[in-house]
Chimera marker file (.cmm) of the C-alpha trace (Angstrom):
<marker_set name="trace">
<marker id="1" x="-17.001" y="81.920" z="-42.646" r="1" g="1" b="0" radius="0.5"/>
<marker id="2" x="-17.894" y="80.803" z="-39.107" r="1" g="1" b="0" radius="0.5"/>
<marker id="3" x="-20.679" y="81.949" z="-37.190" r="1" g="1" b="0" radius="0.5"/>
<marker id="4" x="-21.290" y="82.748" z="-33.898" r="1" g="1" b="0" radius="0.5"/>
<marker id="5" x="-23.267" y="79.234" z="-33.349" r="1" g="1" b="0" radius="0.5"/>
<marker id="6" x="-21.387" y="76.967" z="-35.303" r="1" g="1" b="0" radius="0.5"/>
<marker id="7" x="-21.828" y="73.469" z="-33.721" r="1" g="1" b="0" radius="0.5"/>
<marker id="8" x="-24.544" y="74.538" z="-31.675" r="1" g="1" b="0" radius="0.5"/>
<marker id="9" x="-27.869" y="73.176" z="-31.446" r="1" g="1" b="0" radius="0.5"/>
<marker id="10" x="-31.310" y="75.243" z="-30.922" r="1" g="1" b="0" radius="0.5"/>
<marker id="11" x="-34.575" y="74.711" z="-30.422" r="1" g="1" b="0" radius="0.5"/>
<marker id="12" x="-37.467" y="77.078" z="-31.227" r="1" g="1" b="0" radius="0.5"/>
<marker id="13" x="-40.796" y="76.172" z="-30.323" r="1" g="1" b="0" radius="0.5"/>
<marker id="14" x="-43.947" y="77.047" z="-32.063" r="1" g="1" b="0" radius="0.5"/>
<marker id="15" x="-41.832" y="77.286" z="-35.115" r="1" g="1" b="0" radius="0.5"/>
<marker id="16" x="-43.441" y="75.181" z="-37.761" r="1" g="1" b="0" radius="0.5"/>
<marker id="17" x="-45.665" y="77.413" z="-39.490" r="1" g="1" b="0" radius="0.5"/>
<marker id="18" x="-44.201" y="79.147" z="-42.572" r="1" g="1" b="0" radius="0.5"/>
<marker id="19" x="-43.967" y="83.273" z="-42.437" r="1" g="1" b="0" radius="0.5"/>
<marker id="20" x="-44.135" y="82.759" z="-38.799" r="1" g="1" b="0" radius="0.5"/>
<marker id="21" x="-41.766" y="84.502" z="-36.169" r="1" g="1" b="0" radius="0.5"/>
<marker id="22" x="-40.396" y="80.891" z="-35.101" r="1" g="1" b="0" radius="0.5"/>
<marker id="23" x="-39.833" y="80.420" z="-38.701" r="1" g="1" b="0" radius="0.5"/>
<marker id="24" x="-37.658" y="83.610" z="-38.857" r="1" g="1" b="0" radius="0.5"/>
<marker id="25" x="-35.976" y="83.343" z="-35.753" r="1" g="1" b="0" radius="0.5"/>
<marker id="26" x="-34.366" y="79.247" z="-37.093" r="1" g="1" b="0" radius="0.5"/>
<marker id="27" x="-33.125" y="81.449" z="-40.252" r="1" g="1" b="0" radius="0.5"/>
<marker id="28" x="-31.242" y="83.625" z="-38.307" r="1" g="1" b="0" radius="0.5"/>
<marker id="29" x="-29.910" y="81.246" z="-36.253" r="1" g="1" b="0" radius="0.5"/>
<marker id="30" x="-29.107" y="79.155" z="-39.195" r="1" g="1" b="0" radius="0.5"/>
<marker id="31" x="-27.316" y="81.960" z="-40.598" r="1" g="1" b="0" radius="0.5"/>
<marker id="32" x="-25.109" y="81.666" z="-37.526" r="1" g="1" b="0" radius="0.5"/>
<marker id="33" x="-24.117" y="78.005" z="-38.226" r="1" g="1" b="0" radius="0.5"/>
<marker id="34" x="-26.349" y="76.542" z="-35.761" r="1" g="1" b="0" radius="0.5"/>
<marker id="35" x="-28.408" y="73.312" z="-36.202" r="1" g="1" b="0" radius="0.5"/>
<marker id="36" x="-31.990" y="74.018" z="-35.734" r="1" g="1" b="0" radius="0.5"/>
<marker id="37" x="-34.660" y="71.818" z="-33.841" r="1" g="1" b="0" radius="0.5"/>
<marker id="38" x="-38.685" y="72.517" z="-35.478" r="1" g="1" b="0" radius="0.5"/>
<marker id="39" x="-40.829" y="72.455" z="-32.645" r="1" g="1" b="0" radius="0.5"/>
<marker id="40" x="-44.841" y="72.529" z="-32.890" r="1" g="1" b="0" radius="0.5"/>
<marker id="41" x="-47.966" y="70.962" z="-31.535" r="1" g="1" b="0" radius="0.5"/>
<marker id="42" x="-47.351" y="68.707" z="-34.281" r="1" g="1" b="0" radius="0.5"/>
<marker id="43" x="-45.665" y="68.041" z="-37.318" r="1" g="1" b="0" radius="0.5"/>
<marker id="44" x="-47.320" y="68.058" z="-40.219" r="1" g="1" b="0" radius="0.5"/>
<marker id="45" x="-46.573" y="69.324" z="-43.599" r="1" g="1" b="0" radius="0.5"/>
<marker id="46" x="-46.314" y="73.135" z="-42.895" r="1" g="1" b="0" radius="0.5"/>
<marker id="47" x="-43.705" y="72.505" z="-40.527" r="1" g="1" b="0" radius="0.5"/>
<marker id="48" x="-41.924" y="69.921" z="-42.973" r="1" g="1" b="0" radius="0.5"/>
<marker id="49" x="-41.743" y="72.533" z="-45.465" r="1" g="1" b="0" radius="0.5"/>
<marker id="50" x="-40.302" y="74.554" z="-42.579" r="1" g="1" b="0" radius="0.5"/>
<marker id="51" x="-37.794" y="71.865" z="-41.953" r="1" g="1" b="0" radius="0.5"/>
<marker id="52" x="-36.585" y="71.443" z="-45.996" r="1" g="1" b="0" radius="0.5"/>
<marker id="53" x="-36.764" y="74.839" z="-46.314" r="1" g="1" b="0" radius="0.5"/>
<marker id="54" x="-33.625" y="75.202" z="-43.781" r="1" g="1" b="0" radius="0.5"/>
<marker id="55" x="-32.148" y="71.707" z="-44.971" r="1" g="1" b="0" radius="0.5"/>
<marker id="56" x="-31.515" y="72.931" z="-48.734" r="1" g="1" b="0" radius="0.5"/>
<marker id="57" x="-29.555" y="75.697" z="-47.363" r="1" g="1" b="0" radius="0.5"/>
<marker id="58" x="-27.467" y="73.117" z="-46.007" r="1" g="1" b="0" radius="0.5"/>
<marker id="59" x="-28.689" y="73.302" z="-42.141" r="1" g="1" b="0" radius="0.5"/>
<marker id="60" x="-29.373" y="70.340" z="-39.804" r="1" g="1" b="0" radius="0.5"/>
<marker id="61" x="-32.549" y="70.254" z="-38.587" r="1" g="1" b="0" radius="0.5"/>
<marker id="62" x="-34.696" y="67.874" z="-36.812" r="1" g="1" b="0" radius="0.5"/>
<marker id="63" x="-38.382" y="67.851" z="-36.470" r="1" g="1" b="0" radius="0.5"/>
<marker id="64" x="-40.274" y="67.396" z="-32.691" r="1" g="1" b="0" radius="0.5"/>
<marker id="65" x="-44.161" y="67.402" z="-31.831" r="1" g="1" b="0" radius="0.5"/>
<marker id="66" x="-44.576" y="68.779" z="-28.400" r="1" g="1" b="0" radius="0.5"/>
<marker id="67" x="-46.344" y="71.381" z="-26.055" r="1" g="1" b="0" radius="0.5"/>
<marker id="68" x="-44.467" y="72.622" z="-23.654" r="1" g="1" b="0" radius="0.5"/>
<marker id="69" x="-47.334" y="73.832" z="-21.549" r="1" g="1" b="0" radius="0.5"/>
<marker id="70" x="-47.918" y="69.892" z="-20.712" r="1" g="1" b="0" radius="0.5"/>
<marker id="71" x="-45.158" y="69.504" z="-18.654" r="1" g="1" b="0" radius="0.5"/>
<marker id="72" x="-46.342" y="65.727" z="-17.693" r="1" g="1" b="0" radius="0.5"/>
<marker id="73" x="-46.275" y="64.597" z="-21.554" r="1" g="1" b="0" radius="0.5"/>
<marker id="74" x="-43.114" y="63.047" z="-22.977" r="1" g="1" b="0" radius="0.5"/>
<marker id="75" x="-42.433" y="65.805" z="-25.626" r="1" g="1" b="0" radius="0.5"/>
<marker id="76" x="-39.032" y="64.007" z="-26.632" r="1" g="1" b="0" radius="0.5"/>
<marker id="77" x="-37.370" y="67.439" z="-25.989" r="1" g="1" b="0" radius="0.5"/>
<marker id="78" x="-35.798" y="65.665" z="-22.275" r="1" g="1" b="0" radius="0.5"/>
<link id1="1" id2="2" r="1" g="1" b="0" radius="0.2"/>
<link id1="2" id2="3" r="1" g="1" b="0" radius="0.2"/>
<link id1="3" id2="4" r="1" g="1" b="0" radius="0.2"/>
<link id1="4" id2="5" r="1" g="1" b="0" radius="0.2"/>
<link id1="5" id2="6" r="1" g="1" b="0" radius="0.2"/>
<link id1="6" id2="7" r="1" g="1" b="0" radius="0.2"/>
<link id1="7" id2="8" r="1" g="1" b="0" radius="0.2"/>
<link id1="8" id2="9" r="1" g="1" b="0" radius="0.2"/>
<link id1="9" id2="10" r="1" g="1" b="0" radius="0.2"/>
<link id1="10" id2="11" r="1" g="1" b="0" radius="0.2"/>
<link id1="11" id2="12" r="1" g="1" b="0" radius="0.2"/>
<link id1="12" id2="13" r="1" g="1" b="0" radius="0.2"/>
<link id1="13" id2="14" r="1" g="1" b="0" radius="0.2"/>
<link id1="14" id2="15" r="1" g="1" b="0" radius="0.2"/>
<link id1="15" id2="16" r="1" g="1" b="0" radius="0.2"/>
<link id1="16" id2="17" r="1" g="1" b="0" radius="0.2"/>
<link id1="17" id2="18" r="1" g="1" b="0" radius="0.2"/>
<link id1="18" id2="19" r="1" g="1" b="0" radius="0.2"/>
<link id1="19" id2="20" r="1" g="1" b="0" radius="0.2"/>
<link id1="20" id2="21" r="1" g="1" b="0" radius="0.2"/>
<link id1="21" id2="22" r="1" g="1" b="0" radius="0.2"/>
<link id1="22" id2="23" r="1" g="1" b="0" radius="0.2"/>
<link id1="23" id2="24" r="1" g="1" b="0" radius="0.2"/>
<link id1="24" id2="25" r="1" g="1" b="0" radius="0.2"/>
<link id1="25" id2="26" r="1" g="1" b="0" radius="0.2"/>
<link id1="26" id2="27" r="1" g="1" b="0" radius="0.2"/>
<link id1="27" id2="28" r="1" g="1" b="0" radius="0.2"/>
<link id1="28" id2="29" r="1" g="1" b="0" radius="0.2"/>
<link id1="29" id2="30" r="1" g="1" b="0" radius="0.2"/>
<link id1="30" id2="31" r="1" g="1" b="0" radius="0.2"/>
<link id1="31" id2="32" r="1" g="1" b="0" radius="0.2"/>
<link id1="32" id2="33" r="1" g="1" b="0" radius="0.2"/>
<link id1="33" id2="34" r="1" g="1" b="0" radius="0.2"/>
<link id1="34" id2="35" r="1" g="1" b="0" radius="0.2"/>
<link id1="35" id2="36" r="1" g="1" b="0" radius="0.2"/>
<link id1="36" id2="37" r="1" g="1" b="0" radius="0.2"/>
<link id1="37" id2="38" r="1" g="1" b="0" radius="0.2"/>
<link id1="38" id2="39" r="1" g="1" b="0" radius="0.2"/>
<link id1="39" id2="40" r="1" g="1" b="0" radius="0.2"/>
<link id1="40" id2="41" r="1" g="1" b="0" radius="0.2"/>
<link id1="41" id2="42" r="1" g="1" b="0" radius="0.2"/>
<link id1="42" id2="43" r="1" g="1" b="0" radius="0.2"/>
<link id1="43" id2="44" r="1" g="1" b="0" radius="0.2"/>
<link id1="44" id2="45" r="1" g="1" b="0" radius="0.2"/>
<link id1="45" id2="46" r="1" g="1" b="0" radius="0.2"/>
<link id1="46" id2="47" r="1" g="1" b="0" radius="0.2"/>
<link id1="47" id2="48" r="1" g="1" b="0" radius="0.2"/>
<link id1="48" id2="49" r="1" g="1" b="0" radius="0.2"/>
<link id1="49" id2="50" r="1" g="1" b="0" radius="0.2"/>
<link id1="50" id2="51" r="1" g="1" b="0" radius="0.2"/>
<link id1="51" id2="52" r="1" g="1" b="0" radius="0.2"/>
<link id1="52" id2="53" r="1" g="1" b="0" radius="0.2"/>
<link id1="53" id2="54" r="1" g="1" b="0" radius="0.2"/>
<link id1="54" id2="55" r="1" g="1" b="0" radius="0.2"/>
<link id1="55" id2="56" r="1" g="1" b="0" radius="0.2"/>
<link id1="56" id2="57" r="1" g="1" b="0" radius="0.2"/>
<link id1="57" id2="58" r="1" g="1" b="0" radius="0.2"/>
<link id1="58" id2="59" r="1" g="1" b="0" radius="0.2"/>
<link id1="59" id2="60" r="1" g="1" b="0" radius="0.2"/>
<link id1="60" id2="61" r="1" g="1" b="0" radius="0.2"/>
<link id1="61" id2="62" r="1" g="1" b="0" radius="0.2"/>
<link id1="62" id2="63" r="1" g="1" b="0" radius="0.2"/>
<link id1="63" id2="64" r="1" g="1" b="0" radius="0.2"/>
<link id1="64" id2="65" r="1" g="1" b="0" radius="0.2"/>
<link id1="65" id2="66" r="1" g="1" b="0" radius="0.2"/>
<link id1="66" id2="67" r="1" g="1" b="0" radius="0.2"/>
<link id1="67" id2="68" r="1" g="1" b="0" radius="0.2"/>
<link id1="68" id2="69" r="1" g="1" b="0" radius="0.2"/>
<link id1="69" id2="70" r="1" g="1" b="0" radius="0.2"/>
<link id1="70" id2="71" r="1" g="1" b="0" radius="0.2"/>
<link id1="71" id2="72" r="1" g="1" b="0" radius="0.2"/>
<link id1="72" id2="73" r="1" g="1" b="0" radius="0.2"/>
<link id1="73" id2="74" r="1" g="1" b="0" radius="0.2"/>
<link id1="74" id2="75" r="1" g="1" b="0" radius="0.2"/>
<link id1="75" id2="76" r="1" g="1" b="0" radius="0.2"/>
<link id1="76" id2="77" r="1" g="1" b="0" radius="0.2"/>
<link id1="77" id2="78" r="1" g="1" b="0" radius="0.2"/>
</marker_set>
């Protein structure tokens, strides 16, 4: 079945930490077909397990330490 975001990309920040919002709004995209982007402070195990968690349900997902409120810093989101 397709969904709405198949082939699409997103990327929720502040959405490493398990039982989180972040963490709830990836699963619904996911359950649109889109490929999800884990984006925190930094990455660390809780937002691993964030990251697996969507991968054995078959999503791709990448993993990116930034803060967007440092606008100067190379968050590897450009």
């Amino acid at each position: 079945m397709a969904g709405k975001f198949d082939g699409k990309t997103i990327v929720v920040t502040g959405s490493g930490k398990e039982k989180g919002l972040g963490q709830g709004i990836l699963q619904r995209f996911a359950d649109e077909g889109a490929n999800c982007v884990v984006s925190d402070l930094s990455i660390g195990a809780e937002e691993e397990g964030v990251a697996e968690e969507l991968r054995e349900r078959g999503v791709r997902v990448a993993t990116i330490a930034c803060d967007v409120s440092e606008c100067e810093t190379d968050s590897g989101l450009k």
